[in-house]
VMD Tcl script that builds the backbone (N, CA, C; Angstrom):
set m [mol new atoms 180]
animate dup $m
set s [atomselect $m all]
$s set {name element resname resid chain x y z} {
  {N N UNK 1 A 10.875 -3.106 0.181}
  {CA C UNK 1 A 10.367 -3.530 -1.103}
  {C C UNK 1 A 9.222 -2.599 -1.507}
  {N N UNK 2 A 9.157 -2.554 -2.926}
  {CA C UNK 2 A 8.127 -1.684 -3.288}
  {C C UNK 2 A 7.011 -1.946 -3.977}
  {N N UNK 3 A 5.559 -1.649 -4.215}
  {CA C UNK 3 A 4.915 -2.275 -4.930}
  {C C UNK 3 A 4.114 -1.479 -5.936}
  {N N UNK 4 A 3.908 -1.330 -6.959}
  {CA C UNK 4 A 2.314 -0.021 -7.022}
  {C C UNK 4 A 1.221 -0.543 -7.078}
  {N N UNK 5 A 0.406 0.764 -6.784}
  {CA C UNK 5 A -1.485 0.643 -6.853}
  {C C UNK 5 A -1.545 1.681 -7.965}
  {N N UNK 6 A -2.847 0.424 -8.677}
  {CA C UNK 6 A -3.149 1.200 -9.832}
  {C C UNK 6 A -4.201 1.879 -9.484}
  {N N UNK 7 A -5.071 3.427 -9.356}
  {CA C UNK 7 A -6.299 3.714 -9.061}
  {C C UNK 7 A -7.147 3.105 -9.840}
  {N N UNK 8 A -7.904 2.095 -9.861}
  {CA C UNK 8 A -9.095 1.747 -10.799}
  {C C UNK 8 A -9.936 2.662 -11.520}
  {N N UNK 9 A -10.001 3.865 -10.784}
  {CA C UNK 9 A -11.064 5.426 -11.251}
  {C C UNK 9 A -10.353 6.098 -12.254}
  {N N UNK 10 A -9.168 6.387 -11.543}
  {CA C UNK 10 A -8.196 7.575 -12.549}
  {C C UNK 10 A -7.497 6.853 -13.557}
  {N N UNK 11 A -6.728 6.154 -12.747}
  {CA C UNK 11 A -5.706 5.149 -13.628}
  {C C UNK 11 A -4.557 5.123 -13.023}
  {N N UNK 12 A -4.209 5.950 -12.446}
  {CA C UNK 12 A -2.841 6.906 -11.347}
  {C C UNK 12 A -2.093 5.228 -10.461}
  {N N UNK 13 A -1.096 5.655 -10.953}
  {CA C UNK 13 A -0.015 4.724 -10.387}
  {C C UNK 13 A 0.194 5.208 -9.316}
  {N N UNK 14 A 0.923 4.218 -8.343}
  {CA C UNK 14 A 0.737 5.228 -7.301}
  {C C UNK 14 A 2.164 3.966 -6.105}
  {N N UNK 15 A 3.289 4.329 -5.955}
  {CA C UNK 15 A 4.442 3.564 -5.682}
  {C C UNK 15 A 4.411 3.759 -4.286}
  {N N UNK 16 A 4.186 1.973 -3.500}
  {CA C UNK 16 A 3.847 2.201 -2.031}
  {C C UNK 16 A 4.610 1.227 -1.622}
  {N N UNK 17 A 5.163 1.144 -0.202}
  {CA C UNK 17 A 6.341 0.350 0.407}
  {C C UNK 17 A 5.202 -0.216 2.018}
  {N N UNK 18 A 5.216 -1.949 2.383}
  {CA C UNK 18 A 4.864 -1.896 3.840}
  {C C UNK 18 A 6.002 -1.142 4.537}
  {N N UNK 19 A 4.868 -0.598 5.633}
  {CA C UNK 19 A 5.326 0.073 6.834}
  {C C UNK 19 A 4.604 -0.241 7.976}
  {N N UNK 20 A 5.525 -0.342 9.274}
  {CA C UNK 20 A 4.962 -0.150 10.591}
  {C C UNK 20 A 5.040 1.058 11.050}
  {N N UNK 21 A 5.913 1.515 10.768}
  {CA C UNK 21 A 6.425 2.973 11.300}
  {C C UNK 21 A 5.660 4.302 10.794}
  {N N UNK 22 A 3.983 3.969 10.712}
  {CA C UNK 22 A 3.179 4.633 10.534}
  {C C UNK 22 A 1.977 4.647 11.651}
  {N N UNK 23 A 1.435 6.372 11.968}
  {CA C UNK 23 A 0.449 5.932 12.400}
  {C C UNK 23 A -0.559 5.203 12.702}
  {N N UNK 24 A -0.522 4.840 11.350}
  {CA C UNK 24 A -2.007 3.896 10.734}
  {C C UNK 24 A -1.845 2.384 11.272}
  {N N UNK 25 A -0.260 1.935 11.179}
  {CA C UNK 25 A -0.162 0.950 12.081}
  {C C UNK 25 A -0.608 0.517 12.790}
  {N N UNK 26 A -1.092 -0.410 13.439}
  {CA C UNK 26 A -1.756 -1.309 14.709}
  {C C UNK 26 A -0.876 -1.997 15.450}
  {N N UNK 27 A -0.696 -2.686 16.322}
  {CA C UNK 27 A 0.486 -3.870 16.745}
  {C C UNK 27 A 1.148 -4.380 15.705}
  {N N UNK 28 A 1.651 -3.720 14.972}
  {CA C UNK 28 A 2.777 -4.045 14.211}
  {C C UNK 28 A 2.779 -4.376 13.227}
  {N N UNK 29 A 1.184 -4.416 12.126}
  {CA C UNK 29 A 0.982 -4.425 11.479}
  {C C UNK 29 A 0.673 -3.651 10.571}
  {N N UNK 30 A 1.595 -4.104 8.940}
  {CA C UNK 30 A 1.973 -3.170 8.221}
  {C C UNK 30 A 1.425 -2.279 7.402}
  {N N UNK 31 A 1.377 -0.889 6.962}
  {CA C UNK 31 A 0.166 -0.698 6.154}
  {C C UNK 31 A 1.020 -0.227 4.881}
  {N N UNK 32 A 0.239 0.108 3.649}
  {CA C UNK 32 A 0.511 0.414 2.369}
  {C C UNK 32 A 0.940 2.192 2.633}
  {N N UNK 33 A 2.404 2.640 2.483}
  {CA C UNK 33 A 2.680 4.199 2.469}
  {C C UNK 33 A 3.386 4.235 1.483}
  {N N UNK 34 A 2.937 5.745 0.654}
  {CA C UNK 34 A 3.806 6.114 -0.561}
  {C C UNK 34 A 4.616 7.365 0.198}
  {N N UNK 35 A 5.313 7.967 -0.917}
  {CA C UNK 35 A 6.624 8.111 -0.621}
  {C C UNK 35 A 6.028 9.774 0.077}
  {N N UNK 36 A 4.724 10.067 0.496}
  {CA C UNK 36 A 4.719 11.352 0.656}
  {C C UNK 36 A 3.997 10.878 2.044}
  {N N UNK 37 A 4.110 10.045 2.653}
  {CA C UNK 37 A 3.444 9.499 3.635}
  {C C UNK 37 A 1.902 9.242 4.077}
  {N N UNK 38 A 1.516 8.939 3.213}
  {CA C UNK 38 A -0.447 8.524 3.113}
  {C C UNK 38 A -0.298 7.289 3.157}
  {N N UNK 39 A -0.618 6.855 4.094}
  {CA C UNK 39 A -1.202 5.317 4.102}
  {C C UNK 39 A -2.261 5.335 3.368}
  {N N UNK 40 A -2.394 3.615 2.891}
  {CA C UNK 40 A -3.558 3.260 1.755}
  {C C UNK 40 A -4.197 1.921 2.149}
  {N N UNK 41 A -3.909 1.433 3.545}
  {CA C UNK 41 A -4.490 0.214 3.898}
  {C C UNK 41 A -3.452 -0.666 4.888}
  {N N UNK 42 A -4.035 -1.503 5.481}
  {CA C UNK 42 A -3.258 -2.827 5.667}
  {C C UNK 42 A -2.768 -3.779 5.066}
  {N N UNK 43 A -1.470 -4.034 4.877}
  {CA C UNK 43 A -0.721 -4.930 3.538}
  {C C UNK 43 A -1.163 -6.490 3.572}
  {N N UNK 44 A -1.666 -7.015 4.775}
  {CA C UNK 44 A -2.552 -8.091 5.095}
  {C C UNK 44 A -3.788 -8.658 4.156}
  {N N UNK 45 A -4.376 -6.834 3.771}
  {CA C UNK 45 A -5.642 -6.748 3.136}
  {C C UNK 45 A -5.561 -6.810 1.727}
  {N N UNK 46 A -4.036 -6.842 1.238}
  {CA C UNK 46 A -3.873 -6.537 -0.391}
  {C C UNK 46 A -4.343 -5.436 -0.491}
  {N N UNK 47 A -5.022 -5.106 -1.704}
  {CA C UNK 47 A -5.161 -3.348 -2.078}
  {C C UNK 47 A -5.946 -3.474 -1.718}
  {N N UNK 48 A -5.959 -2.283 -1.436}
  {CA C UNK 48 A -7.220 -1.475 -0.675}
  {C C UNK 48 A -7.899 -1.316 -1.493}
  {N N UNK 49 A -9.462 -1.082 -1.153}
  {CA C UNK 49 A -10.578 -1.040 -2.313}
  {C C UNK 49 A -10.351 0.298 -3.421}
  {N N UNK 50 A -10.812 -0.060 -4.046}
  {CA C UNK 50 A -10.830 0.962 -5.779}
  {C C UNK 50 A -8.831 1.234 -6.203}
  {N N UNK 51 A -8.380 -0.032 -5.343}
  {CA C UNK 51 A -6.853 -0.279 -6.168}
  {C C UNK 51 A -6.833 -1.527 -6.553}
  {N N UNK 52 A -5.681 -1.162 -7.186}
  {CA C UNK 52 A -5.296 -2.948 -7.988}
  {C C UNK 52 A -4.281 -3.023 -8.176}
  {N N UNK 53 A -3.162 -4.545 -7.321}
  {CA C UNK 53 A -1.963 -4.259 -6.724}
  {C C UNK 53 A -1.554 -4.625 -8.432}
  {N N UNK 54 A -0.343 -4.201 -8.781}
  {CA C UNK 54 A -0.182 -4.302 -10.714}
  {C C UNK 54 A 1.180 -4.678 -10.726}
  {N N UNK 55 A 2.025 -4.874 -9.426}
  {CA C UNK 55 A 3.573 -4.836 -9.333}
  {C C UNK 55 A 3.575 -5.801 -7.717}
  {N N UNK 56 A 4.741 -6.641 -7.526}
  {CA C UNK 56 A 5.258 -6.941 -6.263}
  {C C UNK 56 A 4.338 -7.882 -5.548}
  {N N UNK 57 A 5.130 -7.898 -4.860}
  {CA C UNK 57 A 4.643 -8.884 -3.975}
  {C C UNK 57 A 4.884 -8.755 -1.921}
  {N N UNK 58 A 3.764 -8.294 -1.177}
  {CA C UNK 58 A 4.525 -7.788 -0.233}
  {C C UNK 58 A 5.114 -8.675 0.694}
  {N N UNK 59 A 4.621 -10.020 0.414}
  {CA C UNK 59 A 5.009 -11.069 1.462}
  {C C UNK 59 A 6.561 -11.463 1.029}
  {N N UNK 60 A 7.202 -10.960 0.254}
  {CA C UNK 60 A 8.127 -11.474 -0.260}
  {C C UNK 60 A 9.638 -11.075 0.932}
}
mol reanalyze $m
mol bondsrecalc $m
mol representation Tube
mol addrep $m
């Protein structure tokens, strides 16, 4: 599933999917990766600071 972050600063959309299958991962918990592989947080945490989730839902 997919969700976007809006940058609050720029404005920049920005289309991110949970993942475990990232470094950034912990025990199995998921973090926010776009499609060029940058994690942007823990999906636990909702957006990450200076985003704003504008689409989706990740618990879904």
């Amino acid at each position: 599933m997919n969700v976007i972050l809006k940058n609050l600063i720029t404005g920049e959309e920005i289309k991110v999917h949970p993942s475990t299958d990232h470094p950034d991962s912990s025990y199995g918990q998921p973090v926010w990766v776009d499609d060029n592989g940058n994690a942007y947080g823990l999906c636990d945490m909702g957006a990450p600071l200076g985003f704003e989730l504008i689409q989706g839902n990740h618990k879904d």
